[in-house]
Structures are given as structure tokens and as C-alpha cells.
N, C-alpha and C positions, 0 to 999 in steps of 0.2 A: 622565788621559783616555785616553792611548794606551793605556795598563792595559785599562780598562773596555773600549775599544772591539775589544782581542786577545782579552780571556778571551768578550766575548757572541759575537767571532763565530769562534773558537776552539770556544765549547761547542756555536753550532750546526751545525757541522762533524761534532764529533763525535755529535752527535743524529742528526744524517742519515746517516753510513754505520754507527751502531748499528742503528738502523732498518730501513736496507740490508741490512747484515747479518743481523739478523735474521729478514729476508725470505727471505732467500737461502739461509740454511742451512734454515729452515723447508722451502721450496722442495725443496732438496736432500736433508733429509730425509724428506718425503713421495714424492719417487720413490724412494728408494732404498730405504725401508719397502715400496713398490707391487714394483717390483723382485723384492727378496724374497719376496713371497708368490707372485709368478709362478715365481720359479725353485722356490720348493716345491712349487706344484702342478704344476708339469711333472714334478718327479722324482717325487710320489706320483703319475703317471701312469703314468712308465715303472715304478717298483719296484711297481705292482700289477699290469704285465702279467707283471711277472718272476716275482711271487709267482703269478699262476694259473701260468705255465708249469713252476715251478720248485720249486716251493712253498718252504716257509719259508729253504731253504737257500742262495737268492736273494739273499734277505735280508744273510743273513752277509757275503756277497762283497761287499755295497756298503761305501763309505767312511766311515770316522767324520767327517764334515763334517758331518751331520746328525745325528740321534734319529730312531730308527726305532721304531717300535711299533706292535706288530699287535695291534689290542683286537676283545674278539668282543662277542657283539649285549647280551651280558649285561652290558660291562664290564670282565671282565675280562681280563688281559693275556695276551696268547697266544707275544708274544714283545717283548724292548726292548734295541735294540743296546747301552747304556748303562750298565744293570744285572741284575743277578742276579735269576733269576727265588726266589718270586712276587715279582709288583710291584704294589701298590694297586691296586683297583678305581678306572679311570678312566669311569667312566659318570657321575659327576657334573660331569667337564668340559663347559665350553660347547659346545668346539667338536666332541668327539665328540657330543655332544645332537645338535646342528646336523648333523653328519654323519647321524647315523641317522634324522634326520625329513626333511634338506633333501635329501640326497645328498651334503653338502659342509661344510666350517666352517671358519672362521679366526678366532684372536686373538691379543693378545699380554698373556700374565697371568705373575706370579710364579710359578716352577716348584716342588710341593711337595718336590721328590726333591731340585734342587741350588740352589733358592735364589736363584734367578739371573732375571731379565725376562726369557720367551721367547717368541718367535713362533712359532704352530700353523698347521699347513693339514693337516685331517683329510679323507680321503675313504672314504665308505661301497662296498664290494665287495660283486660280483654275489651273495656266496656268503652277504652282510647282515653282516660281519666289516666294520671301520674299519682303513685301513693309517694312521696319522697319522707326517708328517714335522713336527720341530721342530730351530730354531736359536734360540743365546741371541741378545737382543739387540745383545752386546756383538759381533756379528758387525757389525749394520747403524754400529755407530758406528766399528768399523774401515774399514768401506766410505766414512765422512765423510773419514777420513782422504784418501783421496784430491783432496778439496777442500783440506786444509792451505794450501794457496801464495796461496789469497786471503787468511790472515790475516796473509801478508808483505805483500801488497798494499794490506791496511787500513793495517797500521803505514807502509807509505811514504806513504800516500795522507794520513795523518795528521800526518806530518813535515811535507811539503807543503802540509798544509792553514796549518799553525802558521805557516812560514815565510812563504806570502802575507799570513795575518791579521795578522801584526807588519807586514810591508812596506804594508799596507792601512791601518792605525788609523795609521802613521807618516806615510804622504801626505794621510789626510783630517785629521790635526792640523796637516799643517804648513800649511799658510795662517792657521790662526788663531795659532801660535806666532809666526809673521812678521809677521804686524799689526802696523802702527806706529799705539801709542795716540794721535798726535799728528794720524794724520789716517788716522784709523778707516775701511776697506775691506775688503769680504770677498768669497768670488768665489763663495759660500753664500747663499740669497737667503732660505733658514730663517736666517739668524742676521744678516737685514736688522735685525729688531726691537732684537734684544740691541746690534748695532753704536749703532743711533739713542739707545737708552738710555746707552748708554757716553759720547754726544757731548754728551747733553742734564747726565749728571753730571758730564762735565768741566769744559762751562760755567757749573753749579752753583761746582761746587769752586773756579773760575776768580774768579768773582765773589765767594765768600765770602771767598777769599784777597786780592783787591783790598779789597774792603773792611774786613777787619783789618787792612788795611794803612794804610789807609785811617786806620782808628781809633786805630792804634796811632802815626799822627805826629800826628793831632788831641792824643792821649794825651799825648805826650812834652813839642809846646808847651806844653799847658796846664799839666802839670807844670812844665817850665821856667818861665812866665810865673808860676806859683802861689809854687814854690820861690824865686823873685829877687826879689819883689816886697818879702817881710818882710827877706831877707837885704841886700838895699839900704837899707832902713830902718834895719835894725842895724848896718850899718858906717856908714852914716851917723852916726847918734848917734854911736856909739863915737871915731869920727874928731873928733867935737865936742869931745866930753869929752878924750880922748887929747891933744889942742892947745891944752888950756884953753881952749876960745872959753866954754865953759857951765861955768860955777861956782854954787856953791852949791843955791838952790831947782831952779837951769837945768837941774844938773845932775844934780836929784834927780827933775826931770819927764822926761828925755831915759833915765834907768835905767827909769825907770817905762815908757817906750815900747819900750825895749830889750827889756823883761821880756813884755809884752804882744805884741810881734811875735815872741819866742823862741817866747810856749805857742802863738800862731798857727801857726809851723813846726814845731811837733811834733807840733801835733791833725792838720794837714798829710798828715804823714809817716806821723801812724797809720794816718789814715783811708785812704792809699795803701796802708798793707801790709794793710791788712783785706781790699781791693778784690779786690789780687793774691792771698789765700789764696783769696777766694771762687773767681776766677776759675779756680786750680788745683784748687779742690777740696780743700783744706788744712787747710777748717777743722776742730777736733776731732766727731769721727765720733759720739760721744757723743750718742745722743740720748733723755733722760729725759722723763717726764711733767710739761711744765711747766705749772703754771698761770699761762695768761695773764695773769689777773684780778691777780696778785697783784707780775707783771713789771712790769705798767703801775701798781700802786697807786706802787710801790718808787721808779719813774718822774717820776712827778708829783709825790711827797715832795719830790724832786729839786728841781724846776724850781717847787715853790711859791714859792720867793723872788725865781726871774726874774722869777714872772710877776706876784708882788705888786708889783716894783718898776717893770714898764711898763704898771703896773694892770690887770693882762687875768685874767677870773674861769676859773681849771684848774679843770675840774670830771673824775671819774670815775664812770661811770655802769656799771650791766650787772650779769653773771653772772662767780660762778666755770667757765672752762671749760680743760679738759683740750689741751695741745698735745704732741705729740709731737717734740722739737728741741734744739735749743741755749739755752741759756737766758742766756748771754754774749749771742749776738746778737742774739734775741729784744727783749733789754733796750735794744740797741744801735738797732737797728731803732723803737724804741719812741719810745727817745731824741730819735731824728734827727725823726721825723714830728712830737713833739711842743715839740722846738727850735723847727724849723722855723715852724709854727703858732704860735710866740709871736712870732718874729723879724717877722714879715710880717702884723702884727695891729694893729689902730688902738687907741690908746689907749682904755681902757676897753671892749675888746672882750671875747669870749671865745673858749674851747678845750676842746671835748669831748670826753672820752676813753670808749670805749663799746664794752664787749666781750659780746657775745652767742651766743647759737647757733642759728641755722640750717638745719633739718632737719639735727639731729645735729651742723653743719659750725661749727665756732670762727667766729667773726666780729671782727675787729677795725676800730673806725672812729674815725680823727679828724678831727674838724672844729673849723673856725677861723670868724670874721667877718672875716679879714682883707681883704688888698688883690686878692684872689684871682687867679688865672689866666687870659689870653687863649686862646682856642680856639688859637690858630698855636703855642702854646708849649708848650700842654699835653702832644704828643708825644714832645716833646724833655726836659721837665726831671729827668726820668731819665739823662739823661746827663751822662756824668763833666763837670764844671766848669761843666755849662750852668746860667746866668744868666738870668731874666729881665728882672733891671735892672740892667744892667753898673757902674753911675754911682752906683746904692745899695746896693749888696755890699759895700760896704769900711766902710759905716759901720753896716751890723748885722751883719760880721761873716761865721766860715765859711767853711769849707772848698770847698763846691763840689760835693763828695759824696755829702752825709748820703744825697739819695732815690739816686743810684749805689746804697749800699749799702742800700736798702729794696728795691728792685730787686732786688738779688745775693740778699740775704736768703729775698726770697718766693720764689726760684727754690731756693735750698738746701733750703726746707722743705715745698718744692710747692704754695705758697699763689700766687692769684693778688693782683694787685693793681688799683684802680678807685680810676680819678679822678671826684669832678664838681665844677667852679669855675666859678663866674661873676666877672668883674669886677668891684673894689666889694661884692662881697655874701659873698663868701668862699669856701673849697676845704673839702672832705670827702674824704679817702684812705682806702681801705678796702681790707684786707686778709682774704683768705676762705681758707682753711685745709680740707685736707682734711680726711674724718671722721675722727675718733682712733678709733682699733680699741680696744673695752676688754680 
């Protein structure tokens, strides 16, 4: 910033004595241009009273500082301090023109003879003959010379302009480099806004961080209570069998519980490390054209035997549609919504599975006739280990997750997710997916 605020007022420094200066020699050079033609018409004053008194020989004794030339009415040249005579017909010059119609003429034109920018001042004599005096230009820009010492003055003035603009952009930043973010004050009443925004994101950031804080010891009980809960089980057993108390069939029921609380800590422990890829972002990047239609058939294959053994009718319904994603989690995702849906179903219920499209948009929907969801719950059972019947989880089972990771899921693949459940009458989950790009 101290940068930006040296160089913008660094370069209007130097805008304005270019400016200046340009004025100035301007200035300096239109007098000294005006100057000039005054001192030539004073000496073609005196050298043409010198030429009637004197005639041409007058002429000679003047100095070479000038161009002398005596042109007669016709043109041509009668005499020219400079060169050898004859010398061109000067009758198509401006300024003798101007001499012989006005009495008088001046310009400044390239000279044919030496090549050079010269200034004219011709005057027409009593006798109708033109005396014209001429100087090259390079006279009037030696005469600037004498101005030289202001462009010592520019360059100092320029040193000092630099040295304030760094000392300038150094004190209007430092109050804002001395801010303390912790309790945001500025002595700038333009950067009232920016301060208030600064306050209003810190208490943002403040409160997001309370509450991952928040989430992440909800997180950890829950894990810990999830993880002890089967490992208690299994040193239990174990300790049974280990002391002989359980022999035999006892012993062959307490491996059986062994074995059933081990795959519970490991569906557990997956369904954790699924959670934490999503939440990194971890998952593989890979994203092919999945068809939905064909994740959920693959699905339901699946769970036809759960579902004929708690008699509940899986049906699949819909269209082939195109998703663009993971097709591991897709399945996973599919999985858990349509577990779920059996877990929490009355006997002899059913479970819809229904993929369609949407103006163009994938549609995934299942629904259940189960025991459905209270309005107070509905919020929450997206979250990690939340329960809505703490006292009937253990006996259908589950992790705690599944919709955690339908959640993660629809947010990995930018699908939104919609509940609708009624109590008794049963829940509908629906997942809406953006368009697929063909």
C-alpha cells in the first residue's frame, strides 16, 4: 500500500512540474522568439540607414551575427553577407512578399542555402530594394540556454517531492498497520466501514470456531460412547469364556455376540473414516458419469433379503439418469437411506426407491411407511450419532451416521437434500442433483 500510495503521488508530482515546465519554457520561449525579431528589426533599421548613407559598403563592416541580404524589387539578390554571389532569386520568400506589398515581413522557415530553421525580418527601402536580416534558430535555443539552472531546480524539486511522498504514504499507512485486530480502531472515518466489517467477520469466525468446537467434543463423546459401548461387550464375553463360566452351547452363543459386536466396531470405525475423508475433502477426485438408476438397482439387490426377512415390499421405480460423481459413495449414500428405510419400517411395510429427472436435474427419492419423524427431530437427524429413539437403536442396530454421511455426500456432489415425515405415516428423503452437463 505504501507502494501504490508513493508511486500515485510520486507521479502527480511529476505531472505537475512537467506541466510547469512546459509552461515555462513555452513562456520563455515565445519571448525570446519575440525578442528576436525585435532585435532584427532594430538592426534592419539601422543597417538600412547605413546602406542609403553608405551604400552597399556599409553593409560589409557589419558583423557576421546575422545574414544580410540586399534583394531588389525583382528578387534578385544584390548582395548576401554569407555567400558568394549570384544567389537565388529570393522573390518567392514569404517574408520578402510581405516586405514588398506590406513594408515589412517576418518568419521562421528552413533556409534553402544552409539547411538550417531561420528567423527573417525583411524590410522594404525608400529606393523599393528589401534589406532582409536573418538568424538560424539555433541562436534563440542558445538564448534558452540561459534558463538551464531551472532544470537543476526541477531535478531538486523532484528529489523532494519523492522524499515527502515516501514520508506521506509512510504516515497515512501507519495507523492502519498499528491496528490492533483485537479491538479494531481507526483515526480514518473512510475506513469506518471496512473497521465495522472486520468486527462483524471476526465475530463470524469467533462463533464458527465456538462452534466446531463445540461439535468436535459432541464428536469425540459420541465416538467414545459408540466405540465402548461394543468393546465392553467384547471383553465381557471374552472374560466369560476366558474363566470358564460359559461352556459349551454358552460358549458358542457369547462367540456369536463376540463376533456381532466386533462387525458393529468396524462398520463403526468405517463409517468414521468415511465422515473424516468427506470432511477433508479426501475423497477420490474421480468423478465419472454414474448412472444413478443402475447404483440403486445394484442396491436394492442388496437389501432384498433384509427386506424379505422383516417383510417389507423394496420396490425400484424411475428412469436411467446420468450423474456426474463417485460412484463408491453414490452406492454408499444409497445404501444408508435405503438401510435406514427398512430399519425403521413396520412389518409388512414398504420402501420406494425412485429416480427421475427434473427439468433436466437427476432426482433421487426414498420413501418408507415407517415409524416416521417428529417435526423437533427432523433438523437434527443429520447429525453425527443423533438418535431419535435412543432406547430402540441398539436393537435395530447402526452406527449413527448413515444420514451424517448422506449429508457429506450430497454436499460433495452439490445435490441438495429434503425431508418430508410424518409420525406413523412415514419419511420420504430426496436428493436433487444438479443438471449433468452432456
Amino acid at each position: 500500500m505504501i507502494k501504490t500510495i508513493f508511486r500515485n503521488t510520486f507521479l502527480v508530482g511529476i505531472s505537475v512540474l512537467i506541466l510547469c515546465a512546459a509552461l515555462f519554457f513555452g513562456v520563455q520561449y515565445s519571448q525570446v522568439q519575440d525578442q528576436t525579431y525585435a532585435a532584427l528589426r532594430q538592426e534592419t533599421i539601422y543597417a538600412e540607414q547605413g546602406l542609403s548613407l553608405s551604400g552597399v559598403d556599409y553593409l560589409k563592416t557589419l558583423d557576421n551575427t546575422n545574414r544580410v541580404t540586399w534583394i531588389a524589387g525583382d528578387g534578385s539578390v544584390l548582395y548576401d553577407s554569407d555567400y558568394a554571389m549570384p544567389v537565388d532569386n529570393q522573390l518567392d520568400c514569404a517574408e520578402v512578399q510581405a516586405a514588398l506589398e506590406e513594408g515589412e515581413g517576418q518568419g521562421t522557415r528552413r533556409s534553402d542555402s544552409s539547411g538550417k530553421s531561420t528567423m527573417y525580418y525583411a524590410k522594404r527601402c525608400p529606393d523599393g530594394t528589401v534589406l532582409r536580416l536573418s538568424r538560424p534558430l539555433g541562436a534563440v535555443r542558445q538564448a534558452l540556454i540561459a534558463v538551464s539552472p531551472v532544470f537543476w531546480v526541477l531535478v531538486l524539486v523532484l528529489l523532494i517531492s519523492g522524499v515527502l511522498s515516501f514520508r506521506a504514504a509512510k504516515q497515512i499507512v501507519r495507523p492502519i498497520n498499528d491496528m490492533d485486530l483485537d479491538h479494531p480502531e481507526t483515526t480514518y472515518p473512510e475506513l469506518a466501514p471496512l473497521v465495522g466489517k472486520i468486527q462483524e467477520q471476526k465475530m463470524t469466525i469467533q462463533e464458527e470456531v465456538a462452534q466446531r468446537e463445540s461439535l468436535r467434543r459432541e464428536f469425540s463423546a459420541n465416538v467414545s460412547h459408540e466405540l465402548k459401548t461394543p468393546l465392553t461387550s467384547i471383553s465381557g464375553f471374552a472374560e466369560l469364556i476366558a474363566e470358564g463360566v460359559a461352556e459349551g452351547e454358552k460358549a458358542k452363543e457369547f462367540s456369536r455376540d463376540i463376533y456381532k459386536e466386533s462387525q458393529r466396531l468396524l462398520a463403526l470405525i468405517e463409517d468414521i473414516i468415511r465422515l473424516s475423508k468427506l470432511d477433508e475433502e479426501a475423497v477420490s477426485p474421480d468423478h465419472d458419469k454414474v448412472d444413478l438408476y443402475a447404483v440403486c438397482s445394484e442396491v436394492v439387490d442388496s437389501l432384498l433379503p433384509v427386506a424379505e426377512k422383516q417383510m417389507i415390499d423394496l420396490q425400484l421405480t424411475g428412469v436411467h439418469a446420468q450423474v456426474p460423481g463417485n460412484s463408491q459413495l453414490l452406492s454408499e449414500m444409497v445404501y444408508n437411506l435405503c438401510d435406514n428405510a427398512i430399519k425403521y419400517n413396520h412389518t409388512g411395510g414398504s420402501v420406494t426407491v425412485d429416480v427421475s429427472l427434473q427439468d433436466g436435474s437427476p432426482r433421487l427419492s426414498v420413501s418408507d411407511t415407517g415409524i416416521g419423524i417428529a417435526p423437533e427431530h427432523q433438523k437434527r437427524v443429520f447429525e453425527r450419532f443423533y438418535r431419535v429413539d435412543k432406547s430402540h437403536s441398539k436393537e435395530i442396530g447402526g452406527t449413527g451416521l448413515g444420514l451424517s454421511i448422506v449429508k457429506h455426500g450430497a454436499q460433495y456432489h452439490g445435490a441438495q437434500v429434503k425431508m418430508e415425515s410424518e409420525p406413523g405415516i412415514g419419511t420420504k428423503i430426496i436428493l436433487e442433483f444438479p443438471p449433468s452437463e452432456e
